[in-house]
Structures are given as C-alpha cells and as structure tokens.
Z-matrix of the N, CA and C atoms (Angstrom, degrees):
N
C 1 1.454
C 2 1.528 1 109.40
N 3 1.141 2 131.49 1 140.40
C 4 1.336 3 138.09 2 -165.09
C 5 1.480 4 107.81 3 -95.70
N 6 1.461 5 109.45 4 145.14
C 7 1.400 6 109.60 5 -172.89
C 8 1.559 7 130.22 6 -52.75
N 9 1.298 8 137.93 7 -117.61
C 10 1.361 9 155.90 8 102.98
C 11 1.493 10 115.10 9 -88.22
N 12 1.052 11 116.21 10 -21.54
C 13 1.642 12 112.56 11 177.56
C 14 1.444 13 96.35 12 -72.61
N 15 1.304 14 138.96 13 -61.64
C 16 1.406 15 144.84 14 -140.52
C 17 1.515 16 79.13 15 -82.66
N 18 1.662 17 119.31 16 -118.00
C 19 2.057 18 95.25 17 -175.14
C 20 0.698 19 107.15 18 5.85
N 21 1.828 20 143.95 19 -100.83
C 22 1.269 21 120.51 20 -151.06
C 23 1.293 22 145.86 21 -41.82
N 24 1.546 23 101.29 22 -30.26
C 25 1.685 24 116.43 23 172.29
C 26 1.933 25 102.78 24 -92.96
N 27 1.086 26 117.85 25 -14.14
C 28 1.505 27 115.75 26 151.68
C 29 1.262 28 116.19 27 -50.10
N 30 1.007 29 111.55 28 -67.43
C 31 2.061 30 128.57 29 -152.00
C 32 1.619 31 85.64 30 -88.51
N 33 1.319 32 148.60 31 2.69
C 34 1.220 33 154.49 32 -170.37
C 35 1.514 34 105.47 33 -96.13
N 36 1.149 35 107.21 34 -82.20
C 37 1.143 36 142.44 35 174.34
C 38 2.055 37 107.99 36 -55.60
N 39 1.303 38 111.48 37 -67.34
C 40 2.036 39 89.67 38 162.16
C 41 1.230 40 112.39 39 -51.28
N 42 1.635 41 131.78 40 -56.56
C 43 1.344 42 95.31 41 -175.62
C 44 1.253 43 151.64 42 -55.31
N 45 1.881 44 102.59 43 -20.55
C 46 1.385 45 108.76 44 178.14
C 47 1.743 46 119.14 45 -96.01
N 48 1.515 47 95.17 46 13.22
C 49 1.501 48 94.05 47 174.50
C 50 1.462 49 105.50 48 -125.45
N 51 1.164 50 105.30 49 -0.41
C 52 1.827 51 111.12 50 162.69
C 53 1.477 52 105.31 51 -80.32
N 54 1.431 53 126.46 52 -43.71
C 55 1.200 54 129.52 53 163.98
C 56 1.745 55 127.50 54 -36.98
N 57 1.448 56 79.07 55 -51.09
C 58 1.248 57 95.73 56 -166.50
C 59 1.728 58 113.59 57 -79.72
N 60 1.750 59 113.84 58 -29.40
C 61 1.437 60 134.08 59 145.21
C 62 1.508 61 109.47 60 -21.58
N 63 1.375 62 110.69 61 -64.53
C 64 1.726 63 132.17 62 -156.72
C 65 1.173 64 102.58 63 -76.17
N 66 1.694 65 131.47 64 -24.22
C 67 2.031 66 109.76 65 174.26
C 68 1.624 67 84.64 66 -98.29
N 69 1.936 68 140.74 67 -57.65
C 70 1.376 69 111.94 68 177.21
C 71 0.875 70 114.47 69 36.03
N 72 1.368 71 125.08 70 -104.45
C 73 1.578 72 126.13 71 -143.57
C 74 1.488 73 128.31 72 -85.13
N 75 1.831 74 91.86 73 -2.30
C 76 1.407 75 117.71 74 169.16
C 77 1.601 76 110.22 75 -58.42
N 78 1.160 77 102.71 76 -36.12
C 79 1.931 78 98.42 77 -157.24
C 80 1.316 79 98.95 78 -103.64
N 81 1.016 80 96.61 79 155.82
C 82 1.460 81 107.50 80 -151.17
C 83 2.135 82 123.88 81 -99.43
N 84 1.564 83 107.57 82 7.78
C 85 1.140 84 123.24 83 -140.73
C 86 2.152 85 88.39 84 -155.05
N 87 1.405 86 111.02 85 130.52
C 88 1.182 87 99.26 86 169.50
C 89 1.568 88 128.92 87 -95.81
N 90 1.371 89 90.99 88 -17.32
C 91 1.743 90 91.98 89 157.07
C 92 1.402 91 126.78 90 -54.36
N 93 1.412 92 87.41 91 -40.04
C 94 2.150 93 102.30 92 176.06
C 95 1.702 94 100.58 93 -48.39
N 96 1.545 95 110.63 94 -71.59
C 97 1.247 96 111.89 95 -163.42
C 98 1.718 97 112.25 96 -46.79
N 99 1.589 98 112.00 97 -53.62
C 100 1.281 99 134.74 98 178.91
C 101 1.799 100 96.23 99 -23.31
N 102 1.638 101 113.65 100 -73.57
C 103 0.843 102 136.42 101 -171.77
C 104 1.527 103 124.22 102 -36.38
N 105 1.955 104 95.92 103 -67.65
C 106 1.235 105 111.63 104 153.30
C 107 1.740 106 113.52 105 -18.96
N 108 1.652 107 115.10 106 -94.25
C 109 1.104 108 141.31 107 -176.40
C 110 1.379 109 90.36 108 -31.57
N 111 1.430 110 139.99 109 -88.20
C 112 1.515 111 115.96 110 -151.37
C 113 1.585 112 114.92 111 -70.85
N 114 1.608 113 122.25 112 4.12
C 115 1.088 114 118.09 113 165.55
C 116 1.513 115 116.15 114 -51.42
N 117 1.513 116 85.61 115 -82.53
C 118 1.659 117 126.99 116 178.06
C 119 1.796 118 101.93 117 -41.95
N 120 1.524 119 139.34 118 -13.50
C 121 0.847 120 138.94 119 178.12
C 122 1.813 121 99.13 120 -101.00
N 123 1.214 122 130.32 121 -59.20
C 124 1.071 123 126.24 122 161.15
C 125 2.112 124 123.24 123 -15.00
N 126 1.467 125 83.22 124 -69.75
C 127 1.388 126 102.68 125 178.70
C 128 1.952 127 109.25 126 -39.82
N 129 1.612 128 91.84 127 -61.72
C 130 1.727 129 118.12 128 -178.51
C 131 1.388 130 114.70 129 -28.20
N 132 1.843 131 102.18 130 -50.47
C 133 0.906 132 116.38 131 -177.54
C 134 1.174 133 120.17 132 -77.04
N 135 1.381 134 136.13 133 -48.73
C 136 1.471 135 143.30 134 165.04
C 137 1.609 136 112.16 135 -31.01
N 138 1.407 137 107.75 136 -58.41
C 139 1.164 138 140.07 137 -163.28
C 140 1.775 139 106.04 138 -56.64
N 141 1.291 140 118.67 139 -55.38
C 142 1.514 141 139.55 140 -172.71
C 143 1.380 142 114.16 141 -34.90
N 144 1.004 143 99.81 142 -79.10
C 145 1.731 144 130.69 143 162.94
C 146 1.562 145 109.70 144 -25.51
N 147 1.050 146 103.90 145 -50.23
C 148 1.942 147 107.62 146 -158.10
C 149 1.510 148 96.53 147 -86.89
N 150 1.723 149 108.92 148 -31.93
C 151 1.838 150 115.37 149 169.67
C 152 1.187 151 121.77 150 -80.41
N 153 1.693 152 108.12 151 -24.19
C 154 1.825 153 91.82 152 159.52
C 155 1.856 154 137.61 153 -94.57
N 156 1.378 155 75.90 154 17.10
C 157 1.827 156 103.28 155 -171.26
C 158 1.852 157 91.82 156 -90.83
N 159 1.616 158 91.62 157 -57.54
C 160 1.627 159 91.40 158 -172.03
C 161 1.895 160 113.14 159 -56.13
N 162 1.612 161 109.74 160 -54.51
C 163 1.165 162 107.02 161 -176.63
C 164 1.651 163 109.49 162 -78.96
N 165 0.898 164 133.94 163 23.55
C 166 1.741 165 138.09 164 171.01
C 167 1.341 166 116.22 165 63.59
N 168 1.755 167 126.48 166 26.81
C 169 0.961 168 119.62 167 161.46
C 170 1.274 169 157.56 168 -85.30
C-alpha cells in the first residue's frame, strides 16, 4: 500500500505530465517537446518538496 508521500508525488507528477501530454502535439519539432519535458520535469522536481513542506505532507 503506498504511503501519503508516494500519492502525493503520484497525483503530482500525472498532473503535470498530463498537462504537459495536452500541448505535445501542439509543437511542432521533437526536440521542442524533448526540451519542454525535461524542463517542466526539472521545475516538478524543484517544485515538490517546497509543496509538501507547505501542505504538511
């Protein structure tokens, strides 16, 4: 059974790559997307930490 930490970085992590799924096919170049993706994963990651600090998880 998975923690509350793990969900959280589940339901974290699909939303910002379902997001990130949904423009995909917008851009026009696969380096673009490539790019995109390890941005937006970068960020995810930075990001996680400081949101499970704030909401107390």
């Amino acid at each position: 059974m998975p923690t509350a930490l793990d969900v959280t970085a589940l339901a974290f992590y699909g939303v910002l790559c379902s997001l990130l799924a949904a423009f995909a096919p917008q851009t026009p170049r696969i380096w673009v997307r490539a790019l995109v993706g390890g941005m937006v994963g970068i960020v995810a990651a930075v990001l996680l930490p400081i949101l499970r600090g704030a909401i107390g998880v």
